[in-house]
C-alpha positions, 0 to 999 in steps of 0.5 A: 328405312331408305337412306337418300343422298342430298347434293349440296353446294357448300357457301362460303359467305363474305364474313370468310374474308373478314376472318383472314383478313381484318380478323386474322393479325393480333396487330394491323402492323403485322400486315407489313411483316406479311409483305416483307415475308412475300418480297423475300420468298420472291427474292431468293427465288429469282437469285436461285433461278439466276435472275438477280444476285444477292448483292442486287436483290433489295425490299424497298420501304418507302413512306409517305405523308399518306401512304406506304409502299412496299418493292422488291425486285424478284420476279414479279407476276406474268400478266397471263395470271397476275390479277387471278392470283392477285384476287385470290384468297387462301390459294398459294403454290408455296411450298411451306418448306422452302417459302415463309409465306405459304397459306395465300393470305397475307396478301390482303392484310392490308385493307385493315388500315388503308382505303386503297390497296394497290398491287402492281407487278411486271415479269421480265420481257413482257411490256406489260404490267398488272395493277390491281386495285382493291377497295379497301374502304368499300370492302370494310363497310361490306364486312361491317358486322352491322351489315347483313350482307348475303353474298358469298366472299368471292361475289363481294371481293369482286365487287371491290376490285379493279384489274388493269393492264398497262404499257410498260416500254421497260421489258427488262424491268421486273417487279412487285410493289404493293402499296397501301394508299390513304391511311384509315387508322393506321399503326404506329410505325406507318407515320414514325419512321423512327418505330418503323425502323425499329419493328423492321429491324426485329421482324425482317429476315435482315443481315448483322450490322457489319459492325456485329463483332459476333455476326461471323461466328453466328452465321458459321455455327448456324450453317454448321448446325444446317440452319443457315441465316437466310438473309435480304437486304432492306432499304427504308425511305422516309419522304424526301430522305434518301433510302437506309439499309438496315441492320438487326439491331445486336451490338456488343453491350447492353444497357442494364440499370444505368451502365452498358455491360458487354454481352457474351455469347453462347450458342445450342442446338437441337439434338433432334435438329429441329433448331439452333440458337446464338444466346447472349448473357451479361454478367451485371443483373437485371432486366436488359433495357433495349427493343430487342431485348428477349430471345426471339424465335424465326423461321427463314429468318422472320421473327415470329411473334415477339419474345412471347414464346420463350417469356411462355417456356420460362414461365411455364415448364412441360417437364417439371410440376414445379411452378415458376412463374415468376421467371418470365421476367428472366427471359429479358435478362438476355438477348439471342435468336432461335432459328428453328427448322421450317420442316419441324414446325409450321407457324399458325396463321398468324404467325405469334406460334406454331401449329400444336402438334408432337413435332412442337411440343418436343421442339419447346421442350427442348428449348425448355432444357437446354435455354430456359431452365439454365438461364432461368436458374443462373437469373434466379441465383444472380437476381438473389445473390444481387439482392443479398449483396453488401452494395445492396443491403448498404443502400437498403440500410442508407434509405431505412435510416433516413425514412427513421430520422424524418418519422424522428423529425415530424415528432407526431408518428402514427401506426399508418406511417410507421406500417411501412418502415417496420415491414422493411426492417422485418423484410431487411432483417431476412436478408441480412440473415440470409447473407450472413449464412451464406458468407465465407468471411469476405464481409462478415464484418461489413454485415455485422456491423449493418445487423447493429445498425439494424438492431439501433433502428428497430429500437428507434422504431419501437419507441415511435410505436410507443409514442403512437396513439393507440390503433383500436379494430373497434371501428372497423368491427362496428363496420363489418356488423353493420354491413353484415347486419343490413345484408341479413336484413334484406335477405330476411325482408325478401324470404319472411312473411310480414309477421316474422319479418317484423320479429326478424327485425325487432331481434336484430336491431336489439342485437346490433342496433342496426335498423333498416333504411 
């Protein structure tokens, strides 16, 4: 038997670019996030090559009625290659562990929500500048799954793209911008400045506010921990506004219920040194009533998916079969940030996780052990303590007599309305006894004195249930058969021949009087 070789072209078809591009982020916004992560990567590239300082490197967001524009200064593209690596898709000379962006798609995020994506760029000492134009509007309709267009990705990408050079007089300039120009369903935070600044605030590799009482102790420890909080800095403008540098979002309290408590902070670390973390607790419980509330996962400083990461390791534990997964609520208890290694652990193409693998799963156990169980646990023991306090049973007390007295009022009580009250007093009952057990004497007056209210009210309640008419199941009984009864029915017509299913039909109509329609 011959074996014979068969040469082959392999064909990527034009779907390839709607999979890394229109398909790829959960959220169109993300697309902003992409551009932010290539303008920092420029940045601390130039300010290591010496071409800028730190001081002078900026992001420049600037939006507009129909559009949004997104500059850095860094280096920029030479026009020798610029349109080339411009047009390309999934080609990229990053290195994953020195750059946030590596894979060489992020770039064409934008034709999600925009009918021109414009791409200008100008190096130093050169006095030309590259600008790129790709239809976006064109290109979505190619890769319409209505289409059937045959022609591979880079055929029709090409089709869509224009390339120029133009004069530039200023050979010191150097630049990259990248502009999304007539918006086509456009997220959010593209026509609200206000969102805008909120999701940046969270996403971007962004300072501390000067005014972060913590934010020099936080950088300190995580440099000491070898993962040093790597920063850029971003300005938004907003129309005719001027331009606004922002900030991570931390201050030194939180709202909680209806007050602001001040937030402490604490800090761990990977025994492995894969991460480092800052977390930050209150002590009034509750869920924390801010955007950026959660602890946030990053790598070079850029947050990857929101707080979904850590919700998940609360929830759900690798090193316990126990289920807990109520305690994803816990996590919103906090604030805080998870610097990880971008040597430990690579995030997937999308960038809400990291790439499955042992390096990973040892990383999330450990921010299973030494984050989430503790502060799950201290969550859980507050939220019962909290639920067991004399303030709360007092309250719980209060709202429980007072739903009483109106059912006393209204003087026509029925088993519907009285369903509630007396499962509140049944569930106030378990908690009373709850807080008396664990009492060191402190209140055992005060809940004393709630247990004999509590007995009056369930006195109270027995005598409406007395002057309730009798509730009967007879109705719902008659339902049930009757439902029961016409399912046989149609089950027997569609199996018996005509003879049995006459008899069939006789004997269950004689049984429960139900006949067929």
């Amino acid at each position: 038997m011959s074996t014979v070789k068969i040469d082959f072209v392999p064909h990527f078809g034009a779907f390839v670019i709607e999979t890394l591009t229109l398909g790829m982020y959960g959220e169109s916004r993300n697309a902003i996030r992409e551009y932010i992560q290539n303008s920092r990567d420029a940045l601390l590239q130039a300010i290591d090559d010496g071409l800028i300082t730190s001081e002078d490197a900026r992001i420049d967001v600037e939006m507009d009625t129909d559009g949004l524009t997104v500059r850095d200064n860094g280096h920029g593209i030479r026009v020798e290659n610029a349109a080339k690596v411009l047009a390309s898709i999934g080609a990229s000379n990053k290195d994953y562990r020195k750059d946030a962006g590596f894979r060489g798609i992020g770039r064409l995020a934008g034709i999600v929500f925009c009918n021109r994506l414009i791409f200008r760029t100008k190096s130093k000492g050169q006095t030309q500048f590259t600008e790129v134009i790709i239809r976006a509007d064109e290109l979505r309709e190619k890769l319409s799954p209505e289409e059937t267009y045959a022609k591979d990705a880079a055929q029709t990408l090409a089709e869509c793209v224009d390339a120029t050079l133009q004069d530039d007089a200023d050979t010191d300039a150097h630049y990259f911008e990248v502009r999304l120009a007539g918006f086509h369903n456009p997220p959010a935070e593209c026509v609200d400045v206000g969102l805008m600044r909120t999701f940046l605030s969270q996403v971007a590799p962004l300072p501390y506010a000067p005014a972060f009482s913590f934010r020099k102790e936080i950088e300190a420890a995580a440099a000491e921990a070898g993962l040093p909080v790597e920063t850029v800095r971003l300005f938004l403008k907003d129309k005719g506004a001027a331009p606004s540098e922002l900030f991570k979002p931390y201050g030194e309290d939180v709202a909680v219920k209806r007050t602001r408590t001040p937030i402490q902070v604490s800090y761990e670390q990977s025994p492995t040194g894969k991460w480092f973390g800052w977390l930050g607790r209150k002590r009034v419980p509750g869920l924390i009533k801010e955007k950026y509330a959660g602890i946030r996962v990053r790598v070079r400083n850029i947050q990857i998916d929101d707080t979904k990461i850590v919700r998940d390791i609360f929830s759900e534990s690798r090193l316990t079969t126990k289920g807990r997964t109520s305690w994803g609520r816990f996590a919103e208890w906090y604030v805080g940030e998870i610097f990880v290694d971008p040597k430990a652990a690579i995030p997937n193409a999308r960038r809400d996780g990291f790439e499955e693998n042992d390096s990973w799963h040892t990383m999330r156990d450990e921010i299973d052990l030494q984050v989430a169980t503790p502060l799950g646990k201290l969550a859980y023991r507050t939220s019962k303590a909290d639920k067991l306090s004399l303030a709360n049973l007092t309250k719980a007390m209060q709202e429980l007599s007072k739903t009483v007295e109106l059912l006393e009022a209204e003087g026509n009580p029925t088993m519907e309305k009285l369903e509630q009250p007396l499962l509140a007093a049944s569930d106030f009952r378990t908690r009373l006894a709850s807080a008396l057990s664990l009492d060191e004497g402190e209140e055992a007056e005060a809940l004393e004195s709630l247990a004999r209210q509590l007995g009056d009210l369930q006195r109270r309640l027995e005598a409406l249930v007395a002057l309730a008419p009798a509730h009967s199941c007879e109705e719902e009984i008659a339902e049930a058969i009757e439902e029961m009864a016409r399912q046989i029915l149609k089950e027997l017509h569609d199996r018996l021949g005509p003879q049995d299913w006459l008899l069939a039909r006789a004997v269950i109509a004689n049984v429960t009087g139900v006949k067929p329609d």
